[in-house]
PDB file of N, CA, C and O in Angstrom:
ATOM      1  N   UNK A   1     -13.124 -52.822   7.784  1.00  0.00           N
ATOM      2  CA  UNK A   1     -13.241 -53.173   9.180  1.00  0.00           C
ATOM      3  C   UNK A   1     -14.710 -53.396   9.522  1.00  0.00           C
ATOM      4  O   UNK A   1     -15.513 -52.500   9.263  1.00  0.00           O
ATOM      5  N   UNK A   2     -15.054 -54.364  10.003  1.00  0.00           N
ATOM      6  CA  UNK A   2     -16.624 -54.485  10.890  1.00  0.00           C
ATOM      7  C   UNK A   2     -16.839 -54.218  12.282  1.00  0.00           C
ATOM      8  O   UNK A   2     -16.348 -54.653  13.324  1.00  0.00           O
ATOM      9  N   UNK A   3     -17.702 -53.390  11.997  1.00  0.00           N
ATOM     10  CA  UNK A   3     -18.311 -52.366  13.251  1.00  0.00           C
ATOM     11  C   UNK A   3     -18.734 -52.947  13.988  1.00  0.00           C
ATOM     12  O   UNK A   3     -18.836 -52.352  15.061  1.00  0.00           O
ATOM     13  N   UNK A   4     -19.445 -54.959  13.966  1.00  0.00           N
ATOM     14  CA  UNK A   4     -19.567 -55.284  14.893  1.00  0.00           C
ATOM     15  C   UNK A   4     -21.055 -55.545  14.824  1.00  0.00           C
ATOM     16  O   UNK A   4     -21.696 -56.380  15.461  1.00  0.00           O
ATOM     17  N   UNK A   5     -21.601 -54.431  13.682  1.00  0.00           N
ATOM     18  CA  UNK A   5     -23.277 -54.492  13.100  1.00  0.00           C
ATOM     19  C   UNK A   5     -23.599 -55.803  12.242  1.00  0.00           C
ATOM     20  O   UNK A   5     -24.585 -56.523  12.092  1.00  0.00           O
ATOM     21  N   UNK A   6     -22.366 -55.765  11.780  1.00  0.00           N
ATOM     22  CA  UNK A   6     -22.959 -57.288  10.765  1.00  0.00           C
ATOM     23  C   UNK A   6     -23.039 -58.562  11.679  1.00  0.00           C
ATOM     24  O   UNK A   6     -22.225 -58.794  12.573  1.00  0.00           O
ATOM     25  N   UNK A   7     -24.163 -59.405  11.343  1.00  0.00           N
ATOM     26  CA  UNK A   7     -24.218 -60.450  12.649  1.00  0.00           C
ATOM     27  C   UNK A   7     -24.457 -61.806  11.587  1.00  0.00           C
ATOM     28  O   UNK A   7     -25.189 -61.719  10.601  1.00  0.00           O
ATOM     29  N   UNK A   8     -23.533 -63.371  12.050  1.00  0.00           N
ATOM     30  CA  UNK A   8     -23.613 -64.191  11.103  1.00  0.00           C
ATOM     31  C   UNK A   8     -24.588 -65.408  12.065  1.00  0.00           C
ATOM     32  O   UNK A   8     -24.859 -65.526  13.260  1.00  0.00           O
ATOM     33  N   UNK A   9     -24.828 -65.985  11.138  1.00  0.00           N
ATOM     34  CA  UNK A   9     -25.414 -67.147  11.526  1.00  0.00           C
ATOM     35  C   UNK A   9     -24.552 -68.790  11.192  1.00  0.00           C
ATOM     36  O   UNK A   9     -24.205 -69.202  10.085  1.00  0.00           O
ATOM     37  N   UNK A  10     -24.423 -69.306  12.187  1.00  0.00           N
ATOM     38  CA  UNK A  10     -23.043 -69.948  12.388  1.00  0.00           C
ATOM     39  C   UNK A  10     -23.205 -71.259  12.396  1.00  0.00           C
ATOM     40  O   UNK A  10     -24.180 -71.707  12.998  1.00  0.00           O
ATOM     41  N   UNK A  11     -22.121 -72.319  11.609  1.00  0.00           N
ATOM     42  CA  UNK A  11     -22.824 -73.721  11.857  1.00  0.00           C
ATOM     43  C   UNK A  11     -21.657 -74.155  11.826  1.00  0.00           C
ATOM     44  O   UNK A  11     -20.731 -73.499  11.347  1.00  0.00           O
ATOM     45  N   UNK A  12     -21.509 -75.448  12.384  1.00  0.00           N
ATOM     46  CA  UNK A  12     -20.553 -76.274  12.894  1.00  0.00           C
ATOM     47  C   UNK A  12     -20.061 -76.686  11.679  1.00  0.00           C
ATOM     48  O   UNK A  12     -20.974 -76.989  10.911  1.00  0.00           O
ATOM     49  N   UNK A  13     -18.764 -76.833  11.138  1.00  0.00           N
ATOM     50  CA  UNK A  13     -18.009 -77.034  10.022  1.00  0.00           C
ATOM     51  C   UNK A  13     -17.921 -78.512   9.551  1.00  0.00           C
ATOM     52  O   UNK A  13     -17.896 -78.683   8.332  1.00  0.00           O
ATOM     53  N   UNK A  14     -17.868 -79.681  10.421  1.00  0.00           N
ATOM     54  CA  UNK A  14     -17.762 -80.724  10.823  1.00  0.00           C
ATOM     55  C   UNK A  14     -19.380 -81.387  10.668  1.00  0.00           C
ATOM     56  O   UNK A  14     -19.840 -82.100   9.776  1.00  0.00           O
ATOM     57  N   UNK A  15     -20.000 -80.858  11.873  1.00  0.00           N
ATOM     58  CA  UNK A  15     -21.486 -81.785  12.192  1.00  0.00           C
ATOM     59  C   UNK A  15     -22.318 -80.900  11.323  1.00  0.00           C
ATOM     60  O   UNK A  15     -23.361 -81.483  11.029  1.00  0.00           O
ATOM     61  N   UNK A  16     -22.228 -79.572  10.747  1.00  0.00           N
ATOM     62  CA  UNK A  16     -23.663 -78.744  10.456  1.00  0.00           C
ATOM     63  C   UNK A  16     -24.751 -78.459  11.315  1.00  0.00           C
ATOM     64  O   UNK A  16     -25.852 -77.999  11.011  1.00  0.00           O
ATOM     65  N   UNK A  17     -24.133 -78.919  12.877  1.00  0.00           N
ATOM     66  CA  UNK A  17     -25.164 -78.173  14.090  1.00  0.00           C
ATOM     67  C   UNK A  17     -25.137 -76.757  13.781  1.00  0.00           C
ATOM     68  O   UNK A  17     -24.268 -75.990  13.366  1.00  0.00           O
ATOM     69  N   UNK A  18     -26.278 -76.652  14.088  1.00  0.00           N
ATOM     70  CA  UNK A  18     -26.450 -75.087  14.274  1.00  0.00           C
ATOM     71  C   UNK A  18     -26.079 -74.048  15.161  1.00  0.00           C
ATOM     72  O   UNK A  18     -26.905 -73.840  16.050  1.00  0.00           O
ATOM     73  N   UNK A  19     -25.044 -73.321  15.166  1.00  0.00           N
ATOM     74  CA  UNK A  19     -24.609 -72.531  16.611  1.00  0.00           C
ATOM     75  C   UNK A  19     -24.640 -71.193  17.222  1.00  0.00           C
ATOM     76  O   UNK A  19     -24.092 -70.605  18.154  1.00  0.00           O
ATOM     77  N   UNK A  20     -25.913 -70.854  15.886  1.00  0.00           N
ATOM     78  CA  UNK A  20     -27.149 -69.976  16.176  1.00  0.00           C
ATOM     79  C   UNK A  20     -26.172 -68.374  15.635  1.00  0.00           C
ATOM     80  O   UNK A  20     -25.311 -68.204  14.772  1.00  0.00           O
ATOM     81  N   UNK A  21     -26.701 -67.623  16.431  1.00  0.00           N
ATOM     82  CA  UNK A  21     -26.379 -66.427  15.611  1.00  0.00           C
ATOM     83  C   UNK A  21     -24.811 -65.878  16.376  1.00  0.00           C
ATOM     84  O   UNK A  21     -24.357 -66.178  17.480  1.00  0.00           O
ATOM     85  N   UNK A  22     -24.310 -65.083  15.432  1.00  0.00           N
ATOM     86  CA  UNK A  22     -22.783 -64.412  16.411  1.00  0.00           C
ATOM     87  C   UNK A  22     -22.705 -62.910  15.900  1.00  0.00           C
ATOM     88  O   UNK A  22     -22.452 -62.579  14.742  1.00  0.00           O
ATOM     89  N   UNK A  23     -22.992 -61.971  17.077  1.00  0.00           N
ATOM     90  CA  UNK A  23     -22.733 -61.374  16.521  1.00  0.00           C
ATOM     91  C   UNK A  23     -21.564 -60.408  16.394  1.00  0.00           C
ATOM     92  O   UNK A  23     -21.793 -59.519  15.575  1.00  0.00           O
ATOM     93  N   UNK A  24     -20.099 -60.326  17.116  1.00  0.00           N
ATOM     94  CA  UNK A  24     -19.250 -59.854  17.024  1.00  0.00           C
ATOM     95  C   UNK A  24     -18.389 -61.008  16.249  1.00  0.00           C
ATOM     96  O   UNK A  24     -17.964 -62.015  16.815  1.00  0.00           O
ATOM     97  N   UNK A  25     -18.219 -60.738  15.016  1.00  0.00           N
ATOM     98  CA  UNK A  25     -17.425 -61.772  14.088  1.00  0.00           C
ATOM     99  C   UNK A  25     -16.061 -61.580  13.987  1.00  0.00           C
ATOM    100  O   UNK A  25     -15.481 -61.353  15.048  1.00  0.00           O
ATOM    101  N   UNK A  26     -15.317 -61.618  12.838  1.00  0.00           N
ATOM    102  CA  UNK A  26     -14.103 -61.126  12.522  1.00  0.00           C
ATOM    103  C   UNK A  26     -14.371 -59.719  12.230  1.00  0.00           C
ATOM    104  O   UNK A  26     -15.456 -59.149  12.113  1.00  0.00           O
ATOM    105  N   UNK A  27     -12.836 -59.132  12.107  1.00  0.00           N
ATOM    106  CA  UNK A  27     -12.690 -58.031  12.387  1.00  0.00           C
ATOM    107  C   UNK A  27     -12.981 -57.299  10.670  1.00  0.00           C
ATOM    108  O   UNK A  27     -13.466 -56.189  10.453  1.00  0.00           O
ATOM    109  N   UNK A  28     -12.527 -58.290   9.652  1.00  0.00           N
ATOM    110  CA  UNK A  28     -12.985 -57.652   8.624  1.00  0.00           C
ATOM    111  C   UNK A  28     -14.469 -58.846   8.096  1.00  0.00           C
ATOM    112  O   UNK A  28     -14.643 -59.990   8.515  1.00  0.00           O
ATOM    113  N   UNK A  29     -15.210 -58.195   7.234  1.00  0.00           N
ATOM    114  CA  UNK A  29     -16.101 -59.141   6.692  1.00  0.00           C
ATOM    115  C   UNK A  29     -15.806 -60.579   6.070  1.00  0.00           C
ATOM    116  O   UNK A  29     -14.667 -60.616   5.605  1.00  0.00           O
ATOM    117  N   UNK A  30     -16.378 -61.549   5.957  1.00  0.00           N
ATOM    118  CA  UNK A  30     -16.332 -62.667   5.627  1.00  0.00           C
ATOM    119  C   UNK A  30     -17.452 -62.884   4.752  1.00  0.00           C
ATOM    120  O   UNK A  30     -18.672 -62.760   4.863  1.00  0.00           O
ATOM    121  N   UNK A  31     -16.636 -63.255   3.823  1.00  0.00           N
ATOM    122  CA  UNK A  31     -17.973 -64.155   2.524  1.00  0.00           C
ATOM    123  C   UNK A  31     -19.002 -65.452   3.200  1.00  0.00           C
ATOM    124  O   UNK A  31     -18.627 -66.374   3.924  1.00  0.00           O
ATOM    125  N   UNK A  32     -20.447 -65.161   2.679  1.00  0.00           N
ATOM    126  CA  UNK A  32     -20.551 -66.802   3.048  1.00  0.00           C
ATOM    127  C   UNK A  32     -20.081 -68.050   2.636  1.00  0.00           C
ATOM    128  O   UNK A  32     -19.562 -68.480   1.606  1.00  0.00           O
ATOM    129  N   UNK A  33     -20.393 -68.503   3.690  1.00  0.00           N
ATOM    130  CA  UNK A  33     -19.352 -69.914   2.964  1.00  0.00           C
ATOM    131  C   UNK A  33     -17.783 -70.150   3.746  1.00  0.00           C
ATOM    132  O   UNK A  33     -17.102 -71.173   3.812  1.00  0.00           O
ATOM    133  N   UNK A  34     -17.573 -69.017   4.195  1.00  0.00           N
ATOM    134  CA  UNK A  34     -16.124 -68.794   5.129  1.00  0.00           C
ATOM    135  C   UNK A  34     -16.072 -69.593   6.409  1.00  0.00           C
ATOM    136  O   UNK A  34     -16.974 -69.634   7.246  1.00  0.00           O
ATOM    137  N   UNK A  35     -14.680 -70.351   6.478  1.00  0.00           N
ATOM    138  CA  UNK A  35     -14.527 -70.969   7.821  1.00  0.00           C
ATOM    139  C   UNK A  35     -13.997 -69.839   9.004  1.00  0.00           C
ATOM    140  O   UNK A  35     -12.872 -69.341   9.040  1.00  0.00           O
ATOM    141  N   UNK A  36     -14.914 -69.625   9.782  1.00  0.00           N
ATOM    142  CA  UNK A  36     -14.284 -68.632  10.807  1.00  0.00           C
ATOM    143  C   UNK A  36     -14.220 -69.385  12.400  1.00  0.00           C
ATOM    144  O   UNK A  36     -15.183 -69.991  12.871  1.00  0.00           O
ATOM    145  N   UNK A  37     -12.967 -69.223  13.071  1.00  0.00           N
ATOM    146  CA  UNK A  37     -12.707 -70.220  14.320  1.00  0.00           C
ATOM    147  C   UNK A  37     -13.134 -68.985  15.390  1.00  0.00           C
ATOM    148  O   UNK A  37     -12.740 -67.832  15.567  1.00  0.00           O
ATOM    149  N   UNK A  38     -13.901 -69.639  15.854  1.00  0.00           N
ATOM    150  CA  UNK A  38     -14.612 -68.983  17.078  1.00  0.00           C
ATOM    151  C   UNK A  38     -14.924 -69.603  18.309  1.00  0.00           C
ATOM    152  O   UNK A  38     -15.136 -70.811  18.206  1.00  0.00           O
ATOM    153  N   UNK A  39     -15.015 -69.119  19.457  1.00  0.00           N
ATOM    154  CA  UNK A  39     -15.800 -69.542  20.610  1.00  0.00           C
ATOM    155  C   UNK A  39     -16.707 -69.844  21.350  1.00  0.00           C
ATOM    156  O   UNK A  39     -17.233 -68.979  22.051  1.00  0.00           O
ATOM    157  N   UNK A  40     -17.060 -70.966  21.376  1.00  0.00           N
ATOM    158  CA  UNK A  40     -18.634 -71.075  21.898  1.00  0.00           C
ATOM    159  C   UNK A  40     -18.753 -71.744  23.272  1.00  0.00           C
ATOM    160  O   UNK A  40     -18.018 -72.550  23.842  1.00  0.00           O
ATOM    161  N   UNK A  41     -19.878 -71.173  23.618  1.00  0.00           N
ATOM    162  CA  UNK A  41     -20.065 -71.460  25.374  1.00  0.00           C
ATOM    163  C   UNK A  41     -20.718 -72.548  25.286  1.00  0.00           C
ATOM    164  O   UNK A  41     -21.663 -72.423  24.507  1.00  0.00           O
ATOM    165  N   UNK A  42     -20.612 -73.830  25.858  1.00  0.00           N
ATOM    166  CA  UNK A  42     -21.115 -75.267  25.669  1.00  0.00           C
ATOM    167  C   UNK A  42     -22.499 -75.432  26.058  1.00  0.00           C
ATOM    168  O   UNK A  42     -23.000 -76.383  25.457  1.00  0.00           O
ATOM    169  N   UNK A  43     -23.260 -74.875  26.809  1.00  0.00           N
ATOM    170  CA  UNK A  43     -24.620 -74.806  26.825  1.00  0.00           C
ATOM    171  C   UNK A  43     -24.952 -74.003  25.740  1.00  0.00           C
ATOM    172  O   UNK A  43     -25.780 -74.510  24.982  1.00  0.00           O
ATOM    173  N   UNK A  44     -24.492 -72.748  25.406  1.00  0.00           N
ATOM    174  CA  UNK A  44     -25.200 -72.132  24.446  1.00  0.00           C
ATOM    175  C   UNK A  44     -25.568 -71.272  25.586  1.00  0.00           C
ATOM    176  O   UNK A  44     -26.787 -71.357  25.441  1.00  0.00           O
ATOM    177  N   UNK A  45     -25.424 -70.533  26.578  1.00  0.00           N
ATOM    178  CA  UNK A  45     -26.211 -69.299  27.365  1.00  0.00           C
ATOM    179  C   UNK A  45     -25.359 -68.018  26.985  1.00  0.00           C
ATOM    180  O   UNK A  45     -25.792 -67.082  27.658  1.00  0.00           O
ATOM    181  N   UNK A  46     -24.322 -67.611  26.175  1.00  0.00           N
ATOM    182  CA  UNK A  46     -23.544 -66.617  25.053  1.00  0.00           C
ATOM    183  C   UNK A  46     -23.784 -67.344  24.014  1.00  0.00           C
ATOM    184  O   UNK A  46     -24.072 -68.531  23.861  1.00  0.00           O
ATOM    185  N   UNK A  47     -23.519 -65.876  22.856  1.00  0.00           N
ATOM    186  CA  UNK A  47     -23.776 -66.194  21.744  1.00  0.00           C
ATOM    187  C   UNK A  47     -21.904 -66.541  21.384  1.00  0.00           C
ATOM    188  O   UNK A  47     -20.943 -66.316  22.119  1.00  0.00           O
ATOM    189  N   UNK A  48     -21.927 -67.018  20.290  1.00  0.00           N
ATOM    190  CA  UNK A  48     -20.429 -67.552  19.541  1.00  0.00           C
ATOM    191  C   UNK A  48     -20.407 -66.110  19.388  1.00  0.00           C
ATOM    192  O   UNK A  48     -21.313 -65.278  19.342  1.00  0.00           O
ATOM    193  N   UNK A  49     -18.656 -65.989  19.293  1.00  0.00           N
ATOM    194  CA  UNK A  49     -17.655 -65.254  19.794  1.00  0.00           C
ATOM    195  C   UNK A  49     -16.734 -65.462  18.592  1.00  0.00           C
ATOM    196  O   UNK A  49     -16.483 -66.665  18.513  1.00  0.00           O
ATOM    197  N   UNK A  50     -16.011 -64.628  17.434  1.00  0.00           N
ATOM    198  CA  UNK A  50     -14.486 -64.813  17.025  1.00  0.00           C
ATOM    199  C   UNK A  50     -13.285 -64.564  17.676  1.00  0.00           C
ATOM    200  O   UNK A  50     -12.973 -63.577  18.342  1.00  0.00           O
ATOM    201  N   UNK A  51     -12.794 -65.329  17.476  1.00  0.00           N
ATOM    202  CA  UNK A  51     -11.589 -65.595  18.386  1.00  0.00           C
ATOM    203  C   UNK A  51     -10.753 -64.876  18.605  1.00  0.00           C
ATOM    204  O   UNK A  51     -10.091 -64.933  19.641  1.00  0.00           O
ATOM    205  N   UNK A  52     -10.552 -63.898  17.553  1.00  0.00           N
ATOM    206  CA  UNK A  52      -9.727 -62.707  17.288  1.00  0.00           C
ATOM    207  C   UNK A  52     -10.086 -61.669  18.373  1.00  0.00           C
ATOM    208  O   UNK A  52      -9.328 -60.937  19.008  1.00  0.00           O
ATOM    209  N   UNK A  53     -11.843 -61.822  18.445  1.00  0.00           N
ATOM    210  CA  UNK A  53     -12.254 -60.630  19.674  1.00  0.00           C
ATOM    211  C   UNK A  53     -12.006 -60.946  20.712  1.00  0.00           C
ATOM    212  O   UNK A  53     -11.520 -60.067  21.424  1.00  0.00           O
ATOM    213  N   UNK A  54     -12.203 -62.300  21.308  1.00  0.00           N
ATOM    214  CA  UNK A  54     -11.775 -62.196  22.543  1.00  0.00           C
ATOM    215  C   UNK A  54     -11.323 -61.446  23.403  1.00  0.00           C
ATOM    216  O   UNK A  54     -11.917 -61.605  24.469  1.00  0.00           O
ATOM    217  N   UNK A  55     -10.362 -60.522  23.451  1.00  0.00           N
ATOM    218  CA  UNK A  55      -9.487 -59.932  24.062  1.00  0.00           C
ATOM    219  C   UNK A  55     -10.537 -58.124  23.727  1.00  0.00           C
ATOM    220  O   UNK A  55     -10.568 -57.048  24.324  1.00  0.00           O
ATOM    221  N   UNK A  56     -10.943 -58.453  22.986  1.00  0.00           N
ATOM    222  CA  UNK A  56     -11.510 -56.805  22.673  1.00  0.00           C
ATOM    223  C   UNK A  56     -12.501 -56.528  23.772  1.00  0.00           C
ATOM    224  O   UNK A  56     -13.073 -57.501  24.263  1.00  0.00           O
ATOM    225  N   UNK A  57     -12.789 -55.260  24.243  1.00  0.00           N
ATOM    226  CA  UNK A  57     -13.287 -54.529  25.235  1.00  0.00           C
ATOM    227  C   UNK A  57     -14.782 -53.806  24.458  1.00  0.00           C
ATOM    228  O   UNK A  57     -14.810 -53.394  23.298  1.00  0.00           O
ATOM    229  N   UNK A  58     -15.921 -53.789  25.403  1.00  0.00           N
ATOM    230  CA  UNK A  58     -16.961 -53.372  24.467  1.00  0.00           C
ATOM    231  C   UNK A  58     -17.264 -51.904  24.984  1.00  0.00           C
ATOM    232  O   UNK A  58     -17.915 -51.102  24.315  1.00  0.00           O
ATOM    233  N   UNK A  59     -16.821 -51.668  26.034  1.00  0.00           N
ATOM    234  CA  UNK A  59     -16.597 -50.746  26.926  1.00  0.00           C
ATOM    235  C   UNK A  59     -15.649 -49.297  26.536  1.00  0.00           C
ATOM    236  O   UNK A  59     -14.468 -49.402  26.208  1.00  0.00           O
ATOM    237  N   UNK A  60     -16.264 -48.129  26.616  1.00  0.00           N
ATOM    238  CA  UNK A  60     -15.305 -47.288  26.075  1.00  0.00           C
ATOM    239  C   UNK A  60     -15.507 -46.546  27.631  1.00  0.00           C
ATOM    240  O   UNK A  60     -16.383 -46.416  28.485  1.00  0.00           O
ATOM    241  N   UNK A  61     -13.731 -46.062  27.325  1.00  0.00           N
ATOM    242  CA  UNK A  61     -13.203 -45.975  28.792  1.00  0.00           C
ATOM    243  C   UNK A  61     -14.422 -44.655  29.531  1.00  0.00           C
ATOM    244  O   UNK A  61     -14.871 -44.663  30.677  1.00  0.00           O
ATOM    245  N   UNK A  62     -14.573 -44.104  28.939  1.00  0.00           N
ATOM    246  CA  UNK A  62     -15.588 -42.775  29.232  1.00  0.00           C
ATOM    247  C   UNK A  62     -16.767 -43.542  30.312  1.00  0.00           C
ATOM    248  O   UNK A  62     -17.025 -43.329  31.497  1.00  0.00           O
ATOM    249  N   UNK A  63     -17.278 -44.426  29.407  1.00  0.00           N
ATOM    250  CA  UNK A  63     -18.790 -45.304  30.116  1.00  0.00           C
ATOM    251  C   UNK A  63     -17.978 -45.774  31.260  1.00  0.00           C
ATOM    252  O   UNK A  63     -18.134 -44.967  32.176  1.00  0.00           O
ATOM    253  N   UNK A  64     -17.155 -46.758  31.615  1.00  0.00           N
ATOM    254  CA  UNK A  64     -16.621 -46.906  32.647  1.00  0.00           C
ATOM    255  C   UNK A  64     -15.978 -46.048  33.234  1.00  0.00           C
ATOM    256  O   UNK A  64     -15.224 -46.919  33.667  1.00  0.00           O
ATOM    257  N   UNK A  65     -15.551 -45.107  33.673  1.00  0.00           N
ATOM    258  CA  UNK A  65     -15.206 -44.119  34.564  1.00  0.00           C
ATOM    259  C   UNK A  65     -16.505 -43.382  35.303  1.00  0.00           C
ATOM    260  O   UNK A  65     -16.659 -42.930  36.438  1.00  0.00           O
ATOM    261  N   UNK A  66     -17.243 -43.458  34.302  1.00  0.00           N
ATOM    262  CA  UNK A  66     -18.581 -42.786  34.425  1.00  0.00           C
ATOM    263  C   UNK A  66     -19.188 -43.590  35.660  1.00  0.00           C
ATOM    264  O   UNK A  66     -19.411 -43.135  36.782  1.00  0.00           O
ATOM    265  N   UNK A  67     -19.456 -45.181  35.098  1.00  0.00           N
ATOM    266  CA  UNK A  67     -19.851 -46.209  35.788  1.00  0.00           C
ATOM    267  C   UNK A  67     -19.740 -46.187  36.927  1.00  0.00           C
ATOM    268  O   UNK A  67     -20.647 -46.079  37.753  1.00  0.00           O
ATOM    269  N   UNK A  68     -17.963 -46.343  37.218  1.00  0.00           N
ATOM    270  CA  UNK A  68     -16.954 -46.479  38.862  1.00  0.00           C
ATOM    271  C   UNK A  68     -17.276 -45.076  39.299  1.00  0.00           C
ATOM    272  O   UNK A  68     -17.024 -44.964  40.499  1.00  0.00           O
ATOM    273  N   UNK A  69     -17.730 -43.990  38.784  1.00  0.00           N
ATOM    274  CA  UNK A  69     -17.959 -42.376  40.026  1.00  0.00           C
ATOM    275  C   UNK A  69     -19.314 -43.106  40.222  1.00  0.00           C
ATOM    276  O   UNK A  69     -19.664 -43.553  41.315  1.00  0.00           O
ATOM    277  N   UNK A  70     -19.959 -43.185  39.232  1.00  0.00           N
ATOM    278  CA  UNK A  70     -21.879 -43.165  40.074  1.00  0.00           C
ATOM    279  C   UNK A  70     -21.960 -44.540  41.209  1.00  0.00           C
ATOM    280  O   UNK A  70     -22.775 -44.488  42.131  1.00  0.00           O
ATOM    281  N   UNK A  71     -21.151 -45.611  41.063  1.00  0.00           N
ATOM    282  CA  UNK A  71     -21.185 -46.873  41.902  1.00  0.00           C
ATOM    283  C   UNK A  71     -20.425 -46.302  43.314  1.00  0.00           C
ATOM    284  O   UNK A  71     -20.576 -46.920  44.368  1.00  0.00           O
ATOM    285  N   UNK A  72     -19.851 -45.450  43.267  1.00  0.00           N
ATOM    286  CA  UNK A  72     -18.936 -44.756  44.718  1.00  0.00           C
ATOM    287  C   UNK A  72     -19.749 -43.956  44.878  1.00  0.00           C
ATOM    288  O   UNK A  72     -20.554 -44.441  45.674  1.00  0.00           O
ATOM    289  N   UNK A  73     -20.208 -42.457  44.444  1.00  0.00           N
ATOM    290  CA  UNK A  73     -21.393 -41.878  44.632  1.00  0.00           C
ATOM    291  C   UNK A  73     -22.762 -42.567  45.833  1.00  0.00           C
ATOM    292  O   UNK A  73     -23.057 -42.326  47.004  1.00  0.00           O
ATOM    293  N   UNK A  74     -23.296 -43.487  44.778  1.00  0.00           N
ATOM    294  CA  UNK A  74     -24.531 -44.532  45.840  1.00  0.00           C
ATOM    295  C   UNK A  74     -23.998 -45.080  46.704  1.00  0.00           C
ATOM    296  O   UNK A  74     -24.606 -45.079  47.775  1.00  0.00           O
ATOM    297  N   UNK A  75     -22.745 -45.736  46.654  1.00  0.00           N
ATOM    298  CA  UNK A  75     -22.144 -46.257  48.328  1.00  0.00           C
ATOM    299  C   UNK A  75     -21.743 -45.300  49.662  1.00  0.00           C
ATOM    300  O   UNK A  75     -21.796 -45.484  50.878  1.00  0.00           O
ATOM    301  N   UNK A  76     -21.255 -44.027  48.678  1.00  0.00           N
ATOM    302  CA  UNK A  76     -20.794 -42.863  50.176  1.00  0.00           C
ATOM    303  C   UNK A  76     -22.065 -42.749  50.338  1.00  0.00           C
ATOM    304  O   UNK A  76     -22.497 -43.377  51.304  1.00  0.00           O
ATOM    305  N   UNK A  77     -23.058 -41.981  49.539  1.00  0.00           N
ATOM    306  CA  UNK A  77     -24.656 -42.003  49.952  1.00  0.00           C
ATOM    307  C   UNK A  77     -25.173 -43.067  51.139  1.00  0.00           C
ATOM    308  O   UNK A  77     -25.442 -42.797  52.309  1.00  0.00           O
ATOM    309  N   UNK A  78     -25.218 -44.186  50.555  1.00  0.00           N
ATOM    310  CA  UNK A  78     -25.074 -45.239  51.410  1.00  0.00           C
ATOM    311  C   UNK A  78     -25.251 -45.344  52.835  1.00  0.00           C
ATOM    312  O   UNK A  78     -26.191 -45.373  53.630  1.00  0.00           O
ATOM    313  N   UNK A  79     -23.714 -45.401  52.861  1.00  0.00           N
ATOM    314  CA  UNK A  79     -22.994 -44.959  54.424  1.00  0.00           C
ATOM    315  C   UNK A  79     -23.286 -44.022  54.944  1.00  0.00           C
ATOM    316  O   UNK A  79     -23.914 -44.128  55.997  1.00  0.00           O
ATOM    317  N   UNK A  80     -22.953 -42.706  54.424  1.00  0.00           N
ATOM    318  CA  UNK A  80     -23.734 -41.934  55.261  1.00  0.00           C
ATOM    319  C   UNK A  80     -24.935 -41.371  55.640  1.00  0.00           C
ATOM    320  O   UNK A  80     -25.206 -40.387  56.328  1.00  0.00           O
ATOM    321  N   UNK A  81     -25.872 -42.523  54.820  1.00  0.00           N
ATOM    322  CA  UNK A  81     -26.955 -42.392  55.310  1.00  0.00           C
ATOM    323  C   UNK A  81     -27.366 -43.756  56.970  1.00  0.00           C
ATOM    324  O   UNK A  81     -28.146 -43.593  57.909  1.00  0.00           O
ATOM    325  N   UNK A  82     -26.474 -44.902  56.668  1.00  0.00           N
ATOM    326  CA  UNK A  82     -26.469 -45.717  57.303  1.00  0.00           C
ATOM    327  C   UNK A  82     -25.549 -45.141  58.626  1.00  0.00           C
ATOM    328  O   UNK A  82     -25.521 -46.047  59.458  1.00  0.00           O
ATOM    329  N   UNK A  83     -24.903 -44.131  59.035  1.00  0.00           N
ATOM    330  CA  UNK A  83     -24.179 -43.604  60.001  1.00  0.00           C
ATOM    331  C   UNK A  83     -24.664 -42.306  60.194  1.00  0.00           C
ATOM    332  O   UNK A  83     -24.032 -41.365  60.674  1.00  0.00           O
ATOM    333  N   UNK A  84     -25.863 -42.305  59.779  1.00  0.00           N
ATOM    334  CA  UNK A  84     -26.176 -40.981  60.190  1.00  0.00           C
ATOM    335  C   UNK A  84     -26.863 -40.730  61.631  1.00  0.00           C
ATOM    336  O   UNK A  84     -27.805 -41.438  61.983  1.00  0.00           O
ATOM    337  N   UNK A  85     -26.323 -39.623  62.510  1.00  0.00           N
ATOM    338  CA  UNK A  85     -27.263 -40.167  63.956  1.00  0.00           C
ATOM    339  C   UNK A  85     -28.977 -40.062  63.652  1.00  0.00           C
ATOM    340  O   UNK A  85     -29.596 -39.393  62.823  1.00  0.00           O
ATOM    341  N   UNK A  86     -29.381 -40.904  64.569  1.00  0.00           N
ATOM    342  CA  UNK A  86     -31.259 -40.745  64.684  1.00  0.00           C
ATOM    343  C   UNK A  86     -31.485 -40.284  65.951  1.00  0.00           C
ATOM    344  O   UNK A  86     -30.843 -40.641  66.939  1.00  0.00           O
ATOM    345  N   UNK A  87     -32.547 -39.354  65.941  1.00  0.00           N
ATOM    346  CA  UNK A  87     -33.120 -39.422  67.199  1.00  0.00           C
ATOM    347  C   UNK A  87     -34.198 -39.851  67.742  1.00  0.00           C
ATOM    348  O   UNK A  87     -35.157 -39.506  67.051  1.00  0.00           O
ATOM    349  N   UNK A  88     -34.536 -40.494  68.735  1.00  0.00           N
ATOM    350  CA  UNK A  88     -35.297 -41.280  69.263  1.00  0.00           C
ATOM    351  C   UNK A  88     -36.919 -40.588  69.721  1.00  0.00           C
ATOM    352  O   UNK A  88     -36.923 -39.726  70.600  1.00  0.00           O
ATOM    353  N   UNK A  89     -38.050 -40.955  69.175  1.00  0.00           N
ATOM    354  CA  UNK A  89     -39.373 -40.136  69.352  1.00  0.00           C
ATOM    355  C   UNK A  89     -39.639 -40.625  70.805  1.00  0.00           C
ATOM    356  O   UNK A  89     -40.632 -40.231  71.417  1.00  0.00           O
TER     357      UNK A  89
END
């Protein structure tokens, strides 16, 4: 299985454009030389993507739960700092 550490450098199968580096590949390793079908963002502002990941989450549920308390946290803060009475000097 790949952890996601190994990162390939990717070229168009067809033209031999270059489509720069990827680094979440297939799920097991690939020889060089391997045709792997992947996703690429047409400007190039993401890196290529295997297709297989798509759907995979980079997120472990812990970090997000974590995330959604501290983002509610700073908003009640927030508010009740924005509803808090003032008094006038």
């Amino acid at each position: 299985m790949d952890t996601g550490r190994t990162r390939y450098r990717l070229a168009d199968a067809e033209t031999e454009r270059d489509l720069g580096w990827m680094r979440f590949g297939p799920r097991t390793r690939a020889p060089v030389g391997a045709v792997i079908t992947v996703s690429v963002v047409p400007d190039g502002w993401a890196p290529p993507i295997a297709t297989e990941r798509l759907n995979d989450t980079d997120v472990e549920p812990g970090i997000a739960a974590f995330t959604a308390l501290a983002t509610i946290h700073v908003l009640a803060c927030a508010a009740t700092a924005a509803a808090w009475p003032r008094d006038e000097w």
